[in-house]
C-alpha positions in Angstrom: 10.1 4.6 -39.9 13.2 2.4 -39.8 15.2 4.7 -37.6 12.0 4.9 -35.3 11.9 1.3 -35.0 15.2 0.7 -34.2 15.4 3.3 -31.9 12.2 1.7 -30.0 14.1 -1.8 -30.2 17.0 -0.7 -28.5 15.1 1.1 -25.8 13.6 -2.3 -25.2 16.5 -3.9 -24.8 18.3 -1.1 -22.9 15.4 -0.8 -20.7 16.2 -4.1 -19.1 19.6 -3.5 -17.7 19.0 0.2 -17.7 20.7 2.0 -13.9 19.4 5.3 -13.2 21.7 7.7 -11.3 19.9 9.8 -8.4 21.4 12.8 -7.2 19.9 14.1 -3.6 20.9 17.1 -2.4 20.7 18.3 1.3 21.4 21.0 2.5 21.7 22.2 6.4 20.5 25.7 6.2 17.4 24.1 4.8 17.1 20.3 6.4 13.4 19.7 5.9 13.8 20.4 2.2 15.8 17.3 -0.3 16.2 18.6 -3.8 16.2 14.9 -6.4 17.5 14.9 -10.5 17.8 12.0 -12.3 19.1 12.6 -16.0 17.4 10.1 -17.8 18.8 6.9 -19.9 18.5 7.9 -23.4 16.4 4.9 -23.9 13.5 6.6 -21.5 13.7 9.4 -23.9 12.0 7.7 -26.8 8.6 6.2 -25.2 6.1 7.2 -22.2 6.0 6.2 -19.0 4.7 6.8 -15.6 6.9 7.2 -12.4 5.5 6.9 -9.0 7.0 6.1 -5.2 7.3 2.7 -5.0 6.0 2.7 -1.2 2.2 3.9 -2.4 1.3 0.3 -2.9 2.1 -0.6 0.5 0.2 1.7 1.8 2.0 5.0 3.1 2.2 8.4 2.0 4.5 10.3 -0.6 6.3 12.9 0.0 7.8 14.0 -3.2 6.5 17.3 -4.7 7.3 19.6 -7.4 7.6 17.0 -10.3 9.2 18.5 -13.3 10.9 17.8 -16.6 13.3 20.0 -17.6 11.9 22.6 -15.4 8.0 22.3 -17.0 5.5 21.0 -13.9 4.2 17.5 -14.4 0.7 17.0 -13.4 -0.6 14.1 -11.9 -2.2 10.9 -13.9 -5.3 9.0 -12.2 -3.5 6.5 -10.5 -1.6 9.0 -8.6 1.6 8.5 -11.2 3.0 11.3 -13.0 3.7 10.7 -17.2 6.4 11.4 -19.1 6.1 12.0 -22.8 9.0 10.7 -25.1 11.0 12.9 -26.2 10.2 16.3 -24.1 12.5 15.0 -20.8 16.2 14.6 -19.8 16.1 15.6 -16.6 13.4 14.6 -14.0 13.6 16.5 -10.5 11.0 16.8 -8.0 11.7 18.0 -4.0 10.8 15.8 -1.0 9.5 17.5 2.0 10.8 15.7 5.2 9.8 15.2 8.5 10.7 16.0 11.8 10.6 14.0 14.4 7.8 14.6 17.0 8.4 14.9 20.8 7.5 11.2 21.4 10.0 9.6 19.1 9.6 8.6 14.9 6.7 6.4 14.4 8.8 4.1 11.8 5.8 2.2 10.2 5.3 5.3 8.1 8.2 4.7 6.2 9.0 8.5 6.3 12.1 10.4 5.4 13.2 12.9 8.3 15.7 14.8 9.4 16.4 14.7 13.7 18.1 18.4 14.2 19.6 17.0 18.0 21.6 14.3 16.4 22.2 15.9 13.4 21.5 12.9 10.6 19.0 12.6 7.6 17.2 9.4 7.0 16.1 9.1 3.8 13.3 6.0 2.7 12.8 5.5 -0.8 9.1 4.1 -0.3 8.2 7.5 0.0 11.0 9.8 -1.2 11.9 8.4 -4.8 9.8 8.1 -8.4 10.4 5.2 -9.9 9.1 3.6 -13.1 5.5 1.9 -12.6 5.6 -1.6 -12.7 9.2 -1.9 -14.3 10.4 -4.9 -12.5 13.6 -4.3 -13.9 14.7 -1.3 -12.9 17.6 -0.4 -10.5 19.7 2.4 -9.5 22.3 4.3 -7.5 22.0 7.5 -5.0 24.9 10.1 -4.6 23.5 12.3 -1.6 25.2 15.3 -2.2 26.4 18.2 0.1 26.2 16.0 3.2 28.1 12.5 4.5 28.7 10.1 5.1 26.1 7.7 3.9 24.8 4.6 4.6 22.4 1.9 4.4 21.3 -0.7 1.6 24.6 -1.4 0.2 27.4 0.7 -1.5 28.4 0.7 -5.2 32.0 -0.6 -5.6 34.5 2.1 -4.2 31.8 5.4 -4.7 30.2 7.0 -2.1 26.8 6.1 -3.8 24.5 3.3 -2.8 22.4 1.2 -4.2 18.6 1.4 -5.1 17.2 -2.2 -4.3 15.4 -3.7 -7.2 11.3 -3.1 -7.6 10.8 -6.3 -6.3 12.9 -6.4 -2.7 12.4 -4.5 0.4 12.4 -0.8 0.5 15.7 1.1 0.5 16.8 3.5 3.7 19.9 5.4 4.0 21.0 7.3 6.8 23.3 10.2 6.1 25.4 12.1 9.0 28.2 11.3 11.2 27.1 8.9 14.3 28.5 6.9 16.9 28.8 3.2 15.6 29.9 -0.3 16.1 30.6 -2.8 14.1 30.1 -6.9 14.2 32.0 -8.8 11.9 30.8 -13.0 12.3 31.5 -15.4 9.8 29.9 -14.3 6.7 28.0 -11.3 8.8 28.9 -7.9 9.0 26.7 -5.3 10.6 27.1 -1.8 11.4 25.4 -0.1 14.6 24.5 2.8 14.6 23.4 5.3 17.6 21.2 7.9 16.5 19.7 8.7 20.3 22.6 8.0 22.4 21.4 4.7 24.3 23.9 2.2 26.0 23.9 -0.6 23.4 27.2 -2.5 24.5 25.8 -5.6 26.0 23.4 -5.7 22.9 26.1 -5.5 20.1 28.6 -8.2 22.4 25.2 -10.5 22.3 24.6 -10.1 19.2 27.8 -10.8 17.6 27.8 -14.1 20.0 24.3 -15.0 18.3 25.9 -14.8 15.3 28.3 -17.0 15.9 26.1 -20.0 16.6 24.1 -19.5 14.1 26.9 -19.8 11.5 27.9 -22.4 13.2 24.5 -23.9 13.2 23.9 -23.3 9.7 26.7 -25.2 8.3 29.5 -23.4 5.9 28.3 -21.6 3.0 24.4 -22.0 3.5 23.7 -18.6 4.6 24.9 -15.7 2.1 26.9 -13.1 3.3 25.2 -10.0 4.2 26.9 -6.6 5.2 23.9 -4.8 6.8 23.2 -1.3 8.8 21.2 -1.5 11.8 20.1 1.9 12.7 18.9 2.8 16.4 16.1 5.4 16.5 14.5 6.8 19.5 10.9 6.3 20.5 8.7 2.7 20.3 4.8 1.8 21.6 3.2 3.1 24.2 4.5 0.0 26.3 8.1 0.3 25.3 8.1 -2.4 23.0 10.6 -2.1 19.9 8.9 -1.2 16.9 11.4 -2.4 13.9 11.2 -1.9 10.3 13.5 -4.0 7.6 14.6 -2.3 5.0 17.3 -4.0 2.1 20.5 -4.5 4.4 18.8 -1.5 6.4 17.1 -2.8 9.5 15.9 0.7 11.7 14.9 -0.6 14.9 13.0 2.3 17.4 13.7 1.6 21.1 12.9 3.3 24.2 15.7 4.1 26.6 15.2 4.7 30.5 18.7 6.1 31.9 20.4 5.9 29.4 19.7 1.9 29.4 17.8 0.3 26.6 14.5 -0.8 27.6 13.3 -4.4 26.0 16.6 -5.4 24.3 16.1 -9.3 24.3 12.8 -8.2 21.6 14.8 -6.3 20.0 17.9 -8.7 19.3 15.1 -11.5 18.7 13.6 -9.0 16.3 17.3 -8.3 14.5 18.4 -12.0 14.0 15.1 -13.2 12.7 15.4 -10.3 9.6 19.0 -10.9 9.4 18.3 -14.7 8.9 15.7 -13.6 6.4 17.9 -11.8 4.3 20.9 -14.5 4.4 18.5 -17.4 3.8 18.8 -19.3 0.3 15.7 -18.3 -1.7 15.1 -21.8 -2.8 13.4 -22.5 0.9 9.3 -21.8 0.6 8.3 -18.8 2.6 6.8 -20.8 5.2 10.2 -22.7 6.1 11.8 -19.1 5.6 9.9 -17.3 8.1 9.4 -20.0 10.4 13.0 -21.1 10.6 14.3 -17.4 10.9 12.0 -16.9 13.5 13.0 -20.3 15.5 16.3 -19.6 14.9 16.6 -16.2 16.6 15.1 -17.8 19.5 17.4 -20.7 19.8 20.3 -17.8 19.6 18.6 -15.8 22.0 18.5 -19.1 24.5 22.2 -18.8 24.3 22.7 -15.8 25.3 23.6 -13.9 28.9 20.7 -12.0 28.8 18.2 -12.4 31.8 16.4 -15.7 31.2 13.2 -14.2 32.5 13.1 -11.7 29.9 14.7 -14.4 27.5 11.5 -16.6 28.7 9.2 -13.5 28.0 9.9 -13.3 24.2 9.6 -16.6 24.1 6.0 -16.5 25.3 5.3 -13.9 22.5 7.0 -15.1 19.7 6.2 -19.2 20.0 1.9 -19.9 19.1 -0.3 -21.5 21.7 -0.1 -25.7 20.7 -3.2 -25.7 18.1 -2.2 -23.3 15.1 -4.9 -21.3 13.7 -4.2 -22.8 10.1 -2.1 -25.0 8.2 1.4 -23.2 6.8 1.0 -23.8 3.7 -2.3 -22.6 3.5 -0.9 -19.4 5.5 1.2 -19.0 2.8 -1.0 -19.1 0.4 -3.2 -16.3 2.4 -0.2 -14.1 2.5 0.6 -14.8 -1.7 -2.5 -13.7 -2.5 -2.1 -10.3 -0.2 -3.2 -11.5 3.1 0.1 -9.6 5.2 -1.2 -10.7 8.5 -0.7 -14.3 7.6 3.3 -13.9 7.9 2.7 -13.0 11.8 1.3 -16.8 11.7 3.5 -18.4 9.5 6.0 -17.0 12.1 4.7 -18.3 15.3 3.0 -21.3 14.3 5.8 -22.0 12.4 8.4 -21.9 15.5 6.2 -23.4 17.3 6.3 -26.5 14.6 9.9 -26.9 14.6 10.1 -25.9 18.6 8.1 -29.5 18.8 10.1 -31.2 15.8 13.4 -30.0 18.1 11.8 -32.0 21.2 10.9 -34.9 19.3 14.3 -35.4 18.0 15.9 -34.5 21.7 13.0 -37.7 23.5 14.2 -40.1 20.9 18.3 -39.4 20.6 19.0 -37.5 23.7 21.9 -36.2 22.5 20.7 -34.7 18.8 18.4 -31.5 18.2 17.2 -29.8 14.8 21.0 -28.2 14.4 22.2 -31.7 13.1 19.6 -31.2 10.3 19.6 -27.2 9.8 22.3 -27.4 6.9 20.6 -30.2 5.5 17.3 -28.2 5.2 18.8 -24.8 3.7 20.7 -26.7 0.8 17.9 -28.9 0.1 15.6 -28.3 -2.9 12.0 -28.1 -1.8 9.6 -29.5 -4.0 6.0 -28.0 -4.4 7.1 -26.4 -1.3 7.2 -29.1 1.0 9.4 -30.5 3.1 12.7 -32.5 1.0 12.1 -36.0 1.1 15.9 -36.6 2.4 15.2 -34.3 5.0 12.1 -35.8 5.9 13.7 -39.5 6.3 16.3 -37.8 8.7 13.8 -36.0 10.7 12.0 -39.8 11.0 14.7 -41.5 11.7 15.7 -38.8 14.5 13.1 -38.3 16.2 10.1 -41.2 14.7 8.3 -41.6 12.1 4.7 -41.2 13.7 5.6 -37.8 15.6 6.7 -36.2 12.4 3.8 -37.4 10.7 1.6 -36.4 13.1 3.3 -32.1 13.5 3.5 -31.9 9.5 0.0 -33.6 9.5 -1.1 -30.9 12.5 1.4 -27.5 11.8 1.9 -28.1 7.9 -1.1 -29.6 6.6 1.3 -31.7 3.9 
């Protein structure tokens, strides 16, 4: 009983550093089909549990099969988990059965992994490709795809070729595997790999982007935006209209673009669409999630104003990406919609949001005429934010800038402090 006891206690205790090892095997003369073990921590051994892919609660489809422990089938639970007993398990394996890419392009919102047979790479999406413990916050990980490379995506573990699973808590995890074209953008504290997966003319894109960058480090102020290394994969296909469709993974942003002549169609949405996750992921976590996703999204504007790009198409993203002048609800009451599961509500923390510090950036410009909301940027992303709203330093700045009744009145009208 003692032994038993102590054994539970240290699985406890191991369980919350515990890094399982994921081994993924892909082989050519059988794309479509990725063969997964994971030998189990000897602290899993002694206690149940359930595993399921992490992506189920956001909605999309699995597309692991085949779930066994040590060879012996695993059947299902009600909540569309599977169990494994204590003590009759060391190695978990289960196949995934992958996609291929329709005619029209990959439709990226299903979160799928695939294999594209004409450029000749694997991409490979944990939301619907790895078991994971249910509701284990803690747990983390590394993948070793074996039998084909190179790999990227996410980020890599020390030296290895394997890379890391992103905690239960972050953004999915996608890792491209296969040899294609790429470029990379090294800016400040910003590195960022391109990579070509349907053969467009991207050169104007990557020069743009690493001039955003630029300013926006420079905006920033030195050491308020962490460093990111991050692969930016470029998939064929988007909507019906050609607009990019992009999905952010962790330090894996896959962006699907249509291409007309070789020439990609759109690219000023798409570079909008790039900085504004970028920003995201280099932001300090202390700022709310409205200030996050309303400054990223102002931001990549304010880059995109900078750049060489037509300014009629510039001026177009604008119009889609700034709200109308009345917002359809307070930010912080947004934010509250989108806490409590309301996912739309980040579209209008985003708009209204830009639109709030848009009209906090003219303020300041009518009173100062020299001054705009760079001089305060580093001040508002090493500020602590209180209850969530706006740091009282700040706030004086922001008054004395650009007047104390305007601000009052946009936090009064955008906010709702």
């Amino acid at each position: 009983m003692i032994r038993a006891a102590a054994l539970l206690a240290a699985a406890c205790g191991a369980a919350q550093a515990e890094t399982w090892l994921y081994r993924v095997a892909l082989d050519p003369d059988e794309p479509l089909l990725a063969r997964v073990v994971v030998e189990l921590p000897a602290a899993r051994r002694v206690q149940d549990f359930s595993v399921q892919a992490r992506g189920l609660a956001a909605g999309v489809s699995t597309q692991v099969g085949e779930i066994r422990c040590d060879g012996a089938p695993l059947a299902p639970d009600s909540a569309s988990a599977w169990q494994v007993q204590a003590g009759r398990c060391l190695n978990l394996t289960w196949t995934v059965a992958l996609s291929a890419p329709p005619e029209g392009g990959v439709d990226l919102r299903a979160k799928e992994s695939f294999h594209d047979s004409t450029a000749g790479y694997w991409l490979f999406s944990e939301a619907t490709s790895l078991l994971r413990p249910v509701d284990d916050a803690r747990h983390g990980g590394e993948i070793d795809f074996v039998g084909r490379g190179p790999a990227h995506g996410a980020a890599p573990v020390g030296a290895t070729a394997r890379r890391l699973l992103p905690a239960a808590d972050d953004s999915f995890g996608f890792y491209v595997i296969g040899r294609l074209p790429g470029a990379t953008v090294r800016e400040g504290g910003f590195e960022t790999l391109h990579l070509d997966a349907d053969g467009g003319d991207r050169r104007v894109l990557v020069a743009e982007h690493g001039r955003a960058l630029r300013y926006l480090g420079r905006a920033a102020g030195a050491r308020q935006l962490a460093p990111l290394r991050s692969t930016v994969v470029w998939i064929g296909g988007a909507t019906d209209d050609g607009t990019p469709v992009g999905v952010a993974g962790y330090r894996t942003l896959l962006l699907s673009t249509a291409t007309r002549d070789g020439r990609m169609q759109q690219e000023e949405t798409a570079l909008a669409w790039l900085l504004r996750e970028q920003l995201l992921q280099a932001m300090p976590d202390r700022l709310p999630t409205w200030a996050r996703e309303s400054l990223a999204q102002y931001y990549a504007i304010r880059a995109l104003r900078r750049s060489e790009l037509p300014p009629s198409a510039v001026a177009m993203v604008e119009r889609r990406l700034l709200d109308a002048p009345a917002p359809h609800s307070r930010l912080r009451e947004a934010q509250r919609r989108l806490e409590a599961g309301d996912e739309p509500a980040r579209a209008e923390l985003r708009a209204a949001g830009a639109t709030f510090w848009e009209r906090v950036d003219r303020a300041i410009v009518r009173k100062s005429g020299f001054r705009t909301l760079d001089s305060v940027l580093p001040q508002l992303l090493a500020a602590q934010w209180p209850g969530g709203r706006l740091p009282p330093a700040v706030r004086e700045r922001l008054q004395r800038y650009a007047g104390e009744s305007a601000i009052e009145e946009l936090l009064a009208q955008y906010v709702g402090d």
